[in-house]
C-alpha positions, 0 to 999 in steps of 0.5 A: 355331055360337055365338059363342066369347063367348057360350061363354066367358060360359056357362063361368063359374060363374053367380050362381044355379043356375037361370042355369046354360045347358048347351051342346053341346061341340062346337057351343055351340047351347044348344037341343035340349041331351040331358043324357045325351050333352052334345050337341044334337040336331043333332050327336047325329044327325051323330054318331050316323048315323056311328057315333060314339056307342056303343050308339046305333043308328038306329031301324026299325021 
């Protein structure tokens, strides 16, 4: 998790554009950031495997 500072830094409106850090809702984690879903992978997986995500279904093949 990371820390409520560094979250409430992210939130406010940057300078520049390209100084914009997207971040996951539910954790902050900015790595591994799926735009599509606004969740890094590792909350994406949590809630996916529990089928909290719509449309989303684990892979097999």
């Amino acid at each position: 998790m990371a820390k409520k500072s560094v979250i409430a830094r992210s939130k406010k409106e940057p300078k520049f554009a390209s100084r914009v850090v997207r971040r996951c809702f539910r954790c902050g984690r900015k790595k591994a950031y799926m735009r599509d879903f606004g969740l890094c992978r590792i909350c994406f997986r949590e809630l996916a495997n529990d089928g909290k995500i719509p449309g989303v279904r684990k892979s097999s093949w």
